[in-house]
C-alpha positions as CSV (number, residue, x, y, z in Angstrom):
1,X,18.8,24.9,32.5
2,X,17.5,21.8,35.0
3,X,16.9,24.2,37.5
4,X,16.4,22.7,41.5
5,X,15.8,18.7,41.3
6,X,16.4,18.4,37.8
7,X,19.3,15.6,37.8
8,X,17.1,12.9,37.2
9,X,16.8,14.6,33.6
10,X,20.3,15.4,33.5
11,X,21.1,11.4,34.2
12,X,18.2,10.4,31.8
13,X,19.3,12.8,29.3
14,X,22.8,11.5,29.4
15,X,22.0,8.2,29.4
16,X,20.7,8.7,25.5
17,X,23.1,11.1,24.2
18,X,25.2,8.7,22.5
19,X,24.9,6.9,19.5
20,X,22.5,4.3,19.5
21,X,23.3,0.6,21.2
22,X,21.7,-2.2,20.2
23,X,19.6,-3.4,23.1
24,X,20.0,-7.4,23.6
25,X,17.3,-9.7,22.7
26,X,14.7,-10.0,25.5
27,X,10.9,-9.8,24.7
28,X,10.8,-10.9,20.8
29,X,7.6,-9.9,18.4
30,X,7.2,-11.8,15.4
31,X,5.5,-9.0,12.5
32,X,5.4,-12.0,9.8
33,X,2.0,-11.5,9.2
34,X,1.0,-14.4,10.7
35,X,-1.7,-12.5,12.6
36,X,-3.6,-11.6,9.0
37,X,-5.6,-14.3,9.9
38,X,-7.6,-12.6,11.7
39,X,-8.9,-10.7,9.1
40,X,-11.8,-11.2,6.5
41,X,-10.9,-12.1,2.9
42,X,-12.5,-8.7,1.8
43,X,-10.2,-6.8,4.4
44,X,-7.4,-8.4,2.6
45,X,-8.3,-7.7,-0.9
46,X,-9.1,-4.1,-0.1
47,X,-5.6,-3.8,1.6
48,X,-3.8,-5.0,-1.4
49,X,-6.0,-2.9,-4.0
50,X,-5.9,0.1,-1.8
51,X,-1.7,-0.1,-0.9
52,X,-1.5,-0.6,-4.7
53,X,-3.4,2.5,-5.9
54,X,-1.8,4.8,-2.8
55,X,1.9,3.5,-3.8
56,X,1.6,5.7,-7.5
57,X,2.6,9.1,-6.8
58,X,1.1,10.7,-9.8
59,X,-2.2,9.3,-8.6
60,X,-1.9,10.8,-5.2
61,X,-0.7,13.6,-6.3
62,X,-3.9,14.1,-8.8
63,X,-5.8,12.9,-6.3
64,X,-8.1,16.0,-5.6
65,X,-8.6,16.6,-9.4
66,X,-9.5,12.7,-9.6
67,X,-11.8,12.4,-7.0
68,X,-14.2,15.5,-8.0
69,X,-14.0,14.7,-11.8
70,X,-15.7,11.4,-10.7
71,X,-18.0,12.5,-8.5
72,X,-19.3,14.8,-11.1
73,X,-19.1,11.3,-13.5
74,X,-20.6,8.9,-11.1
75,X,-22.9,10.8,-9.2
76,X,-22.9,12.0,-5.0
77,X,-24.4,8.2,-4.2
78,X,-22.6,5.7,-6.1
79,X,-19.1,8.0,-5.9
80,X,-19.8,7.5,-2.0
81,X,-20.0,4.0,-2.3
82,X,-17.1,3.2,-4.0
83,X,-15.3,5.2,-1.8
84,X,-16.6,3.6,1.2
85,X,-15.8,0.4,-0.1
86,X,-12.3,1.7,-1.0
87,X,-10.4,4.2,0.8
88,X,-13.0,5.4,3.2
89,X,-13.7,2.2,4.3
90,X,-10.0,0.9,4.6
91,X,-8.7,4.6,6.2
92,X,-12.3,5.8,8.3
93,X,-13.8,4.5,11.0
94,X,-17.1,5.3,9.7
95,X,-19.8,8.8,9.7
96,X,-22.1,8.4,12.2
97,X,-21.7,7.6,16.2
98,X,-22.8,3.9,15.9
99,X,-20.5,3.0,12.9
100,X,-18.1,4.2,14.9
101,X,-18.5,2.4,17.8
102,X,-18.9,-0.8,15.4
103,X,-15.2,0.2,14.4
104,X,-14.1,0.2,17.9
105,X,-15.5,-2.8,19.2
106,X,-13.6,-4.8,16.4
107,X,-10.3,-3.3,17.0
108,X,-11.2,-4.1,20.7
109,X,-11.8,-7.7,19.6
110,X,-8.8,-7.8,18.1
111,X,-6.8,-6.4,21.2
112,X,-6.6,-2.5,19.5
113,X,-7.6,0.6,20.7
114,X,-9.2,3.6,19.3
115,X,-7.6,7.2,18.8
116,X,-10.2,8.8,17.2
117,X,-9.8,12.1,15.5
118,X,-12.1,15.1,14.0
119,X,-10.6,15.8,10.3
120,X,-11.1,19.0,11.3
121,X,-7.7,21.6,10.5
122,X,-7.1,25.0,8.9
123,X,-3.4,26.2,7.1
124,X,-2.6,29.7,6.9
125,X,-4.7,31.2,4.2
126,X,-7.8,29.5,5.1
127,X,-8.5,31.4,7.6
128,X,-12.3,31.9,8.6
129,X,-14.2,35.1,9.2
130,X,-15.5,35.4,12.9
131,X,-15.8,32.9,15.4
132,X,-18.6,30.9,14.1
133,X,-17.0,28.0,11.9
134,X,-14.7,27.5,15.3
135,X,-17.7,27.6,17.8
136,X,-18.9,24.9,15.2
137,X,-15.5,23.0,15.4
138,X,-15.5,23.4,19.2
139,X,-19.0,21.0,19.0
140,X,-17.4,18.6,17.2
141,X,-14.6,18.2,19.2
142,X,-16.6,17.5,22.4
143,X,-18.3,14.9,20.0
144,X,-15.3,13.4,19.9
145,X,-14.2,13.5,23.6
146,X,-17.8,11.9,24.1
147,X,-16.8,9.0,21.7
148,X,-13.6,8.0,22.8
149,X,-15.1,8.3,26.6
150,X,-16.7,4.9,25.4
151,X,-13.5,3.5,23.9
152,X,-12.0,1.3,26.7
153,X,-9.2,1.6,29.2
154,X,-7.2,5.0,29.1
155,X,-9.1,6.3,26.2
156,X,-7.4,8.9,23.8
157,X,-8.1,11.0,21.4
158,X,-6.4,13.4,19.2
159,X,-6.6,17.5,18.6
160,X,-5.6,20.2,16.0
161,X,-5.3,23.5,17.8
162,X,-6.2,24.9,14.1
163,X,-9.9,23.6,14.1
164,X,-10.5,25.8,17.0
165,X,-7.5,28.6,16.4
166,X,-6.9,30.6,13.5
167,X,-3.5,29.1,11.4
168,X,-2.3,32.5,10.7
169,X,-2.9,33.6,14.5
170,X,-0.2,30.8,15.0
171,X,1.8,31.7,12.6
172,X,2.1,35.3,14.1
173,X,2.6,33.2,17.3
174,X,0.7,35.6,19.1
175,X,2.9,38.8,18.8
176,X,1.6,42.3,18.3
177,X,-1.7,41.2,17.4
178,X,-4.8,44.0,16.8
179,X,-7.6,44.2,19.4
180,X,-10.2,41.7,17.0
181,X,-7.5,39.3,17.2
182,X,-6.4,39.6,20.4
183,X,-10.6,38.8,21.2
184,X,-10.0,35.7,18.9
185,X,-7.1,34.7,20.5
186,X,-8.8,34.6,24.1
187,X,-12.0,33.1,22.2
188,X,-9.7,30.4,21.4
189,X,-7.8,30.0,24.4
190,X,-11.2,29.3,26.1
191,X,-12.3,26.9,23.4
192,X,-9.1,25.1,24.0
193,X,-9.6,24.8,27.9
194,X,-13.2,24.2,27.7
195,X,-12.3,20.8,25.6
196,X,-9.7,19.9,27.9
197,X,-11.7,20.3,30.7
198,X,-14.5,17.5,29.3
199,X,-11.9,15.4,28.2
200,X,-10.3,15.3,32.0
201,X,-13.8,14.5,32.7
202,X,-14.8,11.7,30.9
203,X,-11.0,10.5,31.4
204,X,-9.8,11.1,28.0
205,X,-6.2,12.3,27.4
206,X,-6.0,14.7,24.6
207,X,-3.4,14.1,22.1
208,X,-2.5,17.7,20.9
209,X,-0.7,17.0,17.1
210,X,2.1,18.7,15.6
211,X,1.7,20.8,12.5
212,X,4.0,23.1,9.5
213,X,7.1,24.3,11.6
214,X,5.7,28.1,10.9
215,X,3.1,27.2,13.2
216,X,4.5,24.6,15.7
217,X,6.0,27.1,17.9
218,X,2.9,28.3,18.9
219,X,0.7,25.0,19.1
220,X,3.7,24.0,22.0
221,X,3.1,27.1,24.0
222,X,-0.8,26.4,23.7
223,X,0.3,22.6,24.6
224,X,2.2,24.0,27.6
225,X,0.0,26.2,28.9
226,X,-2.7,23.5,28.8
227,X,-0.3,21.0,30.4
228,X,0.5,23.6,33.0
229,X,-3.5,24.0,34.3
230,X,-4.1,20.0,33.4
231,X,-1.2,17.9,34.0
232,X,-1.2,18.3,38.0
233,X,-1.7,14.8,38.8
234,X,-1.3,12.8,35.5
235,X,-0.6,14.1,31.7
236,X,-4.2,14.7,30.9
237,X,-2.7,16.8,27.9
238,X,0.1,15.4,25.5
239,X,2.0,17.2,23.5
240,X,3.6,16.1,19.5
241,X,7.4,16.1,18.9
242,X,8.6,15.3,15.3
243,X,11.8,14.0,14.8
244,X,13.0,15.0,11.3
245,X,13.3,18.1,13.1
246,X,17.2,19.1,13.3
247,X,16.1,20.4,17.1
248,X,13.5,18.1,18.2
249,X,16.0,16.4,21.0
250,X,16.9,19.4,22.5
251,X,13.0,21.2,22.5
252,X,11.8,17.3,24.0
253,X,14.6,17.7,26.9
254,X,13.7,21.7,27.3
255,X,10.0,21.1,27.9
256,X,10.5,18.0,29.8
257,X,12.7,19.8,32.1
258,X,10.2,22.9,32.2
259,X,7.8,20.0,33.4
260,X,9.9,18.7,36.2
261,X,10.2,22.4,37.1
262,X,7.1,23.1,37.4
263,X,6.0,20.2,38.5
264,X,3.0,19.1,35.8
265,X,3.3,15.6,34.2
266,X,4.7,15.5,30.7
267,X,2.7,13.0,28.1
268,X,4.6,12.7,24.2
269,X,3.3,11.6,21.6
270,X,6.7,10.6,19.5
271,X,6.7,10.8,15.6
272,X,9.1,11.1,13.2
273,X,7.2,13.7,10.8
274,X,4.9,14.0,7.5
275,X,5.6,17.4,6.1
276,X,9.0,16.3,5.0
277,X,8.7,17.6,0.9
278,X,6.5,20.6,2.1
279,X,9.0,21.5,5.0
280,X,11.6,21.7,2.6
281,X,9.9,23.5,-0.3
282,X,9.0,26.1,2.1
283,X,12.9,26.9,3.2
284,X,14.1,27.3,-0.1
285,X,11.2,29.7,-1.2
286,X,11.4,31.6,2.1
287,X,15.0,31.5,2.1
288,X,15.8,29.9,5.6
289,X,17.6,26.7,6.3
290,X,16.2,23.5,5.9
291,X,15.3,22.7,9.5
292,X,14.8,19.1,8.9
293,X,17.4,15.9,9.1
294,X,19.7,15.6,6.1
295,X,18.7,12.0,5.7
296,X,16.1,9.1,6.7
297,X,19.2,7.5,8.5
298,X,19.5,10.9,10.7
299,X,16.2,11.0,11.4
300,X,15.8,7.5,12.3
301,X,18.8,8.3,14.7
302,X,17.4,11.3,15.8
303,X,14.0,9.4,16.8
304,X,16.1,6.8,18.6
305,X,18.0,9.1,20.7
306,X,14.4,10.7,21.5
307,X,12.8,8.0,22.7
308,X,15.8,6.3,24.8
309,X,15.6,9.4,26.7
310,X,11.5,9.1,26.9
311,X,11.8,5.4,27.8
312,X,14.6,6.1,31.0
313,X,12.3,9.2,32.3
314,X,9.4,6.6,31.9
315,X,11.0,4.5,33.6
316,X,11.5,6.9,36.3
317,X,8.1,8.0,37.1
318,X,5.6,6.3,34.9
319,X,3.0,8.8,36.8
320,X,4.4,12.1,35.6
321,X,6.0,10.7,32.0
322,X,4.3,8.8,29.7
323,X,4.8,8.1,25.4
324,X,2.9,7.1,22.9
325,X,5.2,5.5,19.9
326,X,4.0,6.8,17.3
327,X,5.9,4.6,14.5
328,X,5.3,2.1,11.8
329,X,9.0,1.2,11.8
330,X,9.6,-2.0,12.7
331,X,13.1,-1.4,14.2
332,X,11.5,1.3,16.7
333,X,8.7,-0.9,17.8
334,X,11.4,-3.7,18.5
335,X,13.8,-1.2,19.7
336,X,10.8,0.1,22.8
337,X,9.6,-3.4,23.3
338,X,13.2,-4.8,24.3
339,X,13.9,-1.4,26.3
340,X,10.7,-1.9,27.8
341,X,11.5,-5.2,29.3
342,X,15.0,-4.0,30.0
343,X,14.0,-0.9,32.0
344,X,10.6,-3.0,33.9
345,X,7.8,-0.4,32.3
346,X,4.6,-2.4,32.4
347,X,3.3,-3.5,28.7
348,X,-0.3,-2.8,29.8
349,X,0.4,-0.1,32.5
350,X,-0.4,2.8,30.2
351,X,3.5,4.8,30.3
352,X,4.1,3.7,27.4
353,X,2.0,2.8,24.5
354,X,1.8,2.6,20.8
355,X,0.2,4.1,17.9
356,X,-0.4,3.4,14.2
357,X,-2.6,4.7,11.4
358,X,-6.1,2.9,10.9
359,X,-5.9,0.5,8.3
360,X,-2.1,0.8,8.2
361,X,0.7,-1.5,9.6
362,X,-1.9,-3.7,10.8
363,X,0.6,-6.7,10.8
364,X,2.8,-4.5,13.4
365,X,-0.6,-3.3,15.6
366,X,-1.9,-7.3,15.9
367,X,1.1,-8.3,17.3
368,X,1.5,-5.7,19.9
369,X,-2.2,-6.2,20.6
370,X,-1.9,-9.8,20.4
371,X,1.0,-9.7,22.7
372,X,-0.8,-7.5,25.2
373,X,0.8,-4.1,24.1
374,X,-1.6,-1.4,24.5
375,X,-2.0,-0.2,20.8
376,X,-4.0,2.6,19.7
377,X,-4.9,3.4,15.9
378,X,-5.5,6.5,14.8
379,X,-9.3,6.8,13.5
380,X,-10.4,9.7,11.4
381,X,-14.5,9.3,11.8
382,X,-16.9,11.7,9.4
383,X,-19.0,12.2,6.4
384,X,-17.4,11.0,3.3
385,X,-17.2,14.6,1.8
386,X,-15.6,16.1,5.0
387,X,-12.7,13.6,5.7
388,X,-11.5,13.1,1.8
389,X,-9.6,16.3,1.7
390,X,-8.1,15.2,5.1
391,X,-7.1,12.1,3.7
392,X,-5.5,13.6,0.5
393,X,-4.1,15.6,2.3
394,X,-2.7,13.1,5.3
395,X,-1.8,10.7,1.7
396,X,0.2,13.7,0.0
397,X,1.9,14.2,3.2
398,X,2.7,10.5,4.0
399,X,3.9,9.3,0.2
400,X,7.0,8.2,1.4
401,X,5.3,5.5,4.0
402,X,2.6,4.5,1.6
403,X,5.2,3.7,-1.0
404,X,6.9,2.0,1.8
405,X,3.9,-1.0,2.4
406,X,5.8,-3.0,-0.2
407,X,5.8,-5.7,3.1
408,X,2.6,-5.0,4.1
409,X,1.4,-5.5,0.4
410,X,3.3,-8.9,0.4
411,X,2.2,-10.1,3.9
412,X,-1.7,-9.1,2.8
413,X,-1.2,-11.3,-0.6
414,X,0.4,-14.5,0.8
415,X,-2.4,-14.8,3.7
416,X,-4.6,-14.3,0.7
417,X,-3.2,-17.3,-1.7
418,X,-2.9,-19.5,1.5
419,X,-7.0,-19.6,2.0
420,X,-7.5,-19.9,-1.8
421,X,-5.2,-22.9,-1.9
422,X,-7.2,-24.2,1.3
423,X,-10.3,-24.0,-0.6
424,X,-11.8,-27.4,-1.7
């Protein structure tokens, strides 16, 4: 499987095959919230209002219904405003180029980097007719690359192959396709490359995300390929792996191996997955099996064993492997800090980094950044009518975290009482 030189994967690979081992304490990160303090009172009381309202399932799961029954109540402006002074604000890094670069250079200030993202996706069924409303998505994704090309050392950003590919073509994963979608498929091939190669210009590594598992398949053979053409000298192009996935450890050491083969760098973006009640809806009404982890303890088991094998091929050649850690679990952020240390991977060098949702886990994100952990956040940036559904949808997707910032919550509301009882 390794093919010729591949026993530095076999020995890395071997090295995290076993249970898990708790590391010993080196490097030590303290997420008590202590670093709240470098917020502004409003930041805190939108946190706690907006955590609140996003930890009731009924209400995100009404959530589309909600929000156009009061637009239609309120009005387009003052429905806008309260959103921007709710969710928008607290999720969005703003609509326009300058807001966002006011977002950015305040999470630079605070020792955070930007990951910005076009809300831009399609699911099978929403396909669109010709080539147009991807030509349009194709703009705003070099909109993007331009924008993070101002975002400070080793800028990222992140990509849906299904704003510039059609979801169903993916689906089909390319297999006895007619000759209209055989022309779309090289339309989009090109819009793919054509974005990769500005973003290797302006220095921008392109974060290529995971999707439904119907469609995943495809987006890593897209992901490959790009890698492939890219990735000669450094990972330009990363690719997603999601853990709840019963086979994500053995696809991570397949296409890390394929890498070593033939000889492109290999840049992963580790999560452990949001499509977990969808995923499993879909198996029982298409009749397959359910091809995630049979429990949160699996999966956070599965991620470990992931990224102990990421971390020793890292450690290896930095150069041709990096990671981002994409977590807001604690234990995994302490877990790569203290392997870090361990294995001698640079906390600044760029191998390894860390990423968390914008105006999430913020009291995780300070400390790395505090600590001089390059941290990225992932920033959605757009009109307030164009990234709502995305965040409905990215909300809907992510309950089980959002229920989850019971700490964050708690950590927001005592750093809020400590500078009322300092008040004279």
């Amino acid at each position: 499987m390794l093919g010729r030189g591949g026993r530095w994967l076999q020995r890395a690979w071997g090295a995290a095959s076993g249970p898990p081992q708790p590391a010993p304490h080196g490097a030590q990160l303290s997420f008590d919230g202590a670093v709240f303090r470098l917020k502004s009172g409003w930041e805190l009381v939108r946190g706690l209002l907006v955590f609140r309202l996003c930890a009731l399932p009924g209400l995100v799961r009404r959530a589309p219904t909600l929000l156009s029954v009061s637009r239609r109540l309120l009005g387009r402006r003052l429905w806008g405003s309260l959103l921007r002074a709710s969710f928008y604000g607290q999720f969005v890094a703003g609509q326009t180029p300058p807001e966002v670069r006011v977002t950015v250079q305040r999470l630079r200030a605070l020792g955070l980097r930007p990951l910005l993202a076009v809300p831009i996706e399609e699911d099978v069924g929403q396909d669109k007719e010709g080539e147009g409303w991807y030509e349009g998505n194709r703009g705003a994704v070099l909109g993007c690359v331009g924008l993070s090309a101002q975002g400070g050392p080793q800028p990222m950003m992140q990509l849906k192959v299904t704003a510039l590919m059609s979801a169903w073509l993916c689906e089909a994963n390319f297999s006895g396709l007619s000759p209209a979608e055989n022309r779309h498929l090289q339309a989009s091939l090109l819009r793919l490359d054509g974005v990769t190669q500005r973003a290797v210009e302006a220095g921008v590594r392109v974060l290529v995300d995971a999707e439904y598992t119907y469609v995943n398949p495809a987006l890593t053979l897209v992901t490959l390929a790009l890698m492939g053409r890219w990735n000669r000298t450094q990972p330009w192009v990363w690719n997603t792996y999601q853990c709840y996935l019963q086979d994500c450890l053995a696809r991570l050491g397949a296409d890390a191996a394929l890498a070593e083969r033939q000889g492109f760098c290999f840049g992963v973006k580790l999560v452990r997955g949001a499509y977990l009640e969808q995923e499993r809806r879909l198996a029982r009404e298409r009749g397959y099996p359910d091809p995630l982890h049979p429990t949160w303890e699996a999966t956070n088991h599965s991620y470990q064993r992931c990224l102990d094998l990421l971390l020793e091929l890292v450690a290896r050649d930095g150069q041709r492997c990096q990671l981002i850690v994409a977590s807001h679990n604690e234990a995994s952020v302490s877990h790569t800090v203290r392997r870090m240390e361990e294995l001698g991977i640079a906390k600044d060098g760029g191998a390894v980094c860390f990423g968390q949702l914008l105006g999430m886990c913020d009291h995780v994100s300070l400390a790395l950044g505090q600590a001089g952990y390059a941290i990225y956040k992932s920033i959605p940036y757009g009109a307030v009518e164009d990234v709502l559904p995305y965040l409905v949808r990215r909300a809907q997707e992510n309950q089980s975290v959002l229920q989850g910032t019971r700490k964050e919550r708690d950590l927001l509301r005592q750093e809020l009482w400590r500078r009322l009882q300092r008040r004279p």
